[in-house]
C-alpha positions in Angstrom: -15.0 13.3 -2.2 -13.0 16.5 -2.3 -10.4 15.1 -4.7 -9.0 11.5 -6.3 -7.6 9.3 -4.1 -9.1 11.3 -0.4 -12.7 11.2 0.8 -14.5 14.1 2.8 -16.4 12.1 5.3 -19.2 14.8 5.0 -20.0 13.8 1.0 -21.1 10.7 -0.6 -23.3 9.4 2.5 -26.1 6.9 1.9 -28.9 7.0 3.8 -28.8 3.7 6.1 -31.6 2.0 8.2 -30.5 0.4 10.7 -32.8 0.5 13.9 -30.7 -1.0 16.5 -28.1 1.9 15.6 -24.8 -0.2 14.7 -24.8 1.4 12.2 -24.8 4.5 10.7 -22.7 7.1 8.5 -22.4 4.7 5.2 -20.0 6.5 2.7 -19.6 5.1 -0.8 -15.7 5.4 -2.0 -15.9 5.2 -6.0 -12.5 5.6 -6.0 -11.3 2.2 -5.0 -14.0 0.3 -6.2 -12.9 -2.7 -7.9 -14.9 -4.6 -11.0 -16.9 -6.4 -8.5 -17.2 -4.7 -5.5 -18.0 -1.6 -4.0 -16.1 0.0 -1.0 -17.5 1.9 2.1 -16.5 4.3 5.1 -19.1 3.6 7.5 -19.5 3.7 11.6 -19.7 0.6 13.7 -20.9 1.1 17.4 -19.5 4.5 16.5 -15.9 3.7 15.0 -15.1 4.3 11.8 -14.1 0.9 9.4 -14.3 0.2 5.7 -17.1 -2.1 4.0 -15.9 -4.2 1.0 -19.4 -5.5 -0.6 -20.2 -6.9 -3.7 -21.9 -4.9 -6.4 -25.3 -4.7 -6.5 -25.6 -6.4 -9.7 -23.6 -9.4 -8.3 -24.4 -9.5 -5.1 -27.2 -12.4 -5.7 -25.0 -14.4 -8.0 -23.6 -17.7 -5.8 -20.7 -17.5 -7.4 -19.3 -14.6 -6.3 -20.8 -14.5 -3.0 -18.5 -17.4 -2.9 -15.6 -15.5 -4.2 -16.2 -12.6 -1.4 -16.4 -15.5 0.7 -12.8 -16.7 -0.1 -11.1 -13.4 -0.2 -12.4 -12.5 3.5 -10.8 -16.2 4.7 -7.4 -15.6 3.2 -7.7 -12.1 4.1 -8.7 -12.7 7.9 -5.1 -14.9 8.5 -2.9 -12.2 7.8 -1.7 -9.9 9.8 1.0 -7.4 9.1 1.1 -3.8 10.0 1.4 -2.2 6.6 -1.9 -4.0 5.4 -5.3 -3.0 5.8 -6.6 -5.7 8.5 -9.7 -7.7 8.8 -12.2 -7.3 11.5 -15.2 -9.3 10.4 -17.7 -10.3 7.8 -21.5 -10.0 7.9 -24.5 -8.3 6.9 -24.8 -4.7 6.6 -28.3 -2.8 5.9 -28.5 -1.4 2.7 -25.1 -3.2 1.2 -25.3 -6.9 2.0 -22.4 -8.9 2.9 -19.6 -7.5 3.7 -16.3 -7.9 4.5 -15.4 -5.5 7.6 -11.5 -4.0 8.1 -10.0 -1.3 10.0 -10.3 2.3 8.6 -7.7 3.7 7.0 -8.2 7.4 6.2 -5.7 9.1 4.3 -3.9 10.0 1.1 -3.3 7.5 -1.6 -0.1 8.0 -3.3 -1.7 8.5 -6.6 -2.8 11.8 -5.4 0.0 12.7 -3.4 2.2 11.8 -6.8 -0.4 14.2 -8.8 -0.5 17.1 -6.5 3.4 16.7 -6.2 3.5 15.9 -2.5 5.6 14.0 -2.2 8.2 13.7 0.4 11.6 11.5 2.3 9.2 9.9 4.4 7.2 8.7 1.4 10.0 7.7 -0.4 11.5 5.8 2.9 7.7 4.1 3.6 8.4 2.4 -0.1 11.6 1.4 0.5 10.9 -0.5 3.8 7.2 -0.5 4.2 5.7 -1.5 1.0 8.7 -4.0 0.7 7.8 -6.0 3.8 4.0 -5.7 3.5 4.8 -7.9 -0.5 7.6 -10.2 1.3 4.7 -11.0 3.8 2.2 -11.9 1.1 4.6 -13.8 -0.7 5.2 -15.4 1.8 2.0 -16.2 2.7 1.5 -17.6 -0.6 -1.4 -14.9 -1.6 -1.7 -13.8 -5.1 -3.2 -10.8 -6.1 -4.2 -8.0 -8.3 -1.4 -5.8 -9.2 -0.6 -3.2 -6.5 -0.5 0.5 -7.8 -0.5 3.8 -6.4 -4.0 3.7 -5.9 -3.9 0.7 -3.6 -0.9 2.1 -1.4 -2.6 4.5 1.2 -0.4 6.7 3.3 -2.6 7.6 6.7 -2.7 11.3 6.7 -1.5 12.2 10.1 1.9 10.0 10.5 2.1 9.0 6.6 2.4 5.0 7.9 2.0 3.1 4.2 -1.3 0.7 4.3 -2.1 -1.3 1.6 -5.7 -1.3 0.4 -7.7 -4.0 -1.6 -5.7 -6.1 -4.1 -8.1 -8.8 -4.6 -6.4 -11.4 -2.1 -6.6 -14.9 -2.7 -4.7 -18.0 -1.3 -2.7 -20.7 -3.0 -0.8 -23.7 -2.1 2.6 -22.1 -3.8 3.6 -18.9 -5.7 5.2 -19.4 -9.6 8.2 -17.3 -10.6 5.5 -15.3 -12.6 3.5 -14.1 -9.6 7.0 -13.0 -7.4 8.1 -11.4 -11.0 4.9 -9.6 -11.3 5.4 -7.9 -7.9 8.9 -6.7 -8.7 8.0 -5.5 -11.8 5.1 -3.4 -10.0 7.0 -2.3 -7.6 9.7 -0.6 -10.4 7.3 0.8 -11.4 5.8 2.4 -8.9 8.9 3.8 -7.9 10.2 5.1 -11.1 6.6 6.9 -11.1 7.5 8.6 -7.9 11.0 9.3 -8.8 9.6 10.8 -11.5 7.4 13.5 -9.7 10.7 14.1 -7.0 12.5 17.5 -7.0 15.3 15.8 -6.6 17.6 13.1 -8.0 18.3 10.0 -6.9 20.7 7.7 -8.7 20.8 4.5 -6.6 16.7 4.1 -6.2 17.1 4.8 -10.1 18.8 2.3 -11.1 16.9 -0.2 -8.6 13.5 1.0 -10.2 14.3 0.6 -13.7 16.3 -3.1 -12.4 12.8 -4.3 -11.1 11.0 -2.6 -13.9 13.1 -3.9 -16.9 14.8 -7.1 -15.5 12.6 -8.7 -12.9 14.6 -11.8 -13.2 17.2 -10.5 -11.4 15.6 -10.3 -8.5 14.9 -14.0 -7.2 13.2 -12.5 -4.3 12.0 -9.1 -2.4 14.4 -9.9 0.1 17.1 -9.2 -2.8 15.2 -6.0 -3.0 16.2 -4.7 0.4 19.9 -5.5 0.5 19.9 -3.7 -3.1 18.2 -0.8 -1.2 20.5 -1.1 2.3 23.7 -2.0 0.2 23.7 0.9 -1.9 22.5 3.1 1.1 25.2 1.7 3.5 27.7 2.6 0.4 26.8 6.2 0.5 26.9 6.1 3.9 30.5 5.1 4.1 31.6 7.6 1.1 29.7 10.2 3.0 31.6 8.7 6.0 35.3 9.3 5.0 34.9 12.1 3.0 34.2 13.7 6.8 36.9 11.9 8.0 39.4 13.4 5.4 38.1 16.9 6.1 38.5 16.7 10.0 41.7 15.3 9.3 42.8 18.1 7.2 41.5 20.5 9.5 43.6 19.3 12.5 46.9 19.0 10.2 46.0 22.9 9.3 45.8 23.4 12.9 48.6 21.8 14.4 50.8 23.8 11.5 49.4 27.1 12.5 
């Protein structure tokens, strides 16, 4: 790993035996482990996915073989295009069961907020991406382990926002704590970034430090976006007549010429 938060494919590789040649080029990501599991970058057939596996140390224990179990169920039903997806689950030489998604190689935005690299298309991915992946899993009922900046991946070619593991798991209904829990994340996540911007911006301010300070006033992630597309729609329409008035002054200055 070159540095937090980005893997070199070329460093961290275990050795893996695996005769029938399925596999091959396992890669250990300490960076997004979680306190269970391990994750991988590994080749299947010869594509590149990720391996979520339990820890060695837990990997015999029933009841979280169980628990890997569960998360790869919920996690195999969704499908959404700013969320890492699900491919499989099954054993893998040298890691044990594990569940198999698509790769997502990139930048996560912790490192992109530490080495200040940060840009509009970032800031746009939060505002509509990251918004409709947590309205789909709210939707879906899932609850979760806080999302962060290290769980929010930005693929490092078009900067499309992924989410990573958040410890997925289904239930029948959501409570008012779990939907404020993912606006109050979210604030803060974007305060962070606004934070770490060259530039100001008042109106995802003020929406940051609304999520962050008084969840409750958001009944939904829906109200969320129309926050976001109100306020954007309003400075579209200042922006909007303020041209207006100045191509209006500039034809009265030329008809009087």
């Amino acid at each position: 790993m070159d540095q937090k938060g980005y893997v070199s494919r070329e460093e961290k590789k275990i050795p893996i035996s695996d005769p029938s040649g399925k596999w091959s080029d396992l890669t250990l990501m300490p960076e997004w482990q979680e306190e269970f599991y391990d994750v991988y970058t590994a080749k299947k057939y010869g594509k590149w996915v990720m391996l979520k596996a339990l820890k060695k140390e837990y990997a015999d224990i029933p009841e979280y073989r169980e628990m890997l179990g569960k998360e790869f169920d919920t996690r195999y039903n969704l499908a959404h295009p700013d969320i890492v997806m699900v491919n499989d689950f099954e054993e893998v030489p040298g890691v044990g069961m594990a569940i198999i998604t698509d790769d997502a190689y990139g930048y996560s935005l912790r490192r992109l907020i530490d080495e200040r690299r940060l840009t509009p298309k970032i800031v746009r991915r939060l505002e509509t991406q990251l918004l409709d992946a947590i309205e789909y899993i709210q939707e879906n009922h899932i609850v979760h382990a806080p999302i962060t900046p290290d769980s929010i991946i930005f693929t490092e070619y078009n900067e499309n926002l992924k989410l990573l593991n958040v410890g997925y798991a289904s239930a029948d209904a959501l409570s008012p704590d779990d939907t404020k829990a993912d606006v109050e994340a979210y604030g803060r996540i974007l305060n962070e970034v606004l934070d770490h911007l060259p530039a100001s911006l008042p109106r995802l301010r003020k929406i940051a430090r609304k999520c962050e300070e008084h969840p409750e006033s958001y009944h939904s992630v829906s109200d969320i976006q129309l926050d976001i597309e109100r306020r954007s729609s309003s400075q579209l329409y200042i922006l909007l007549c303020v041209f207006i008035c100045v191509m209006a002054g500039l034809l009265v200055w030329l008809a009087t010429r």
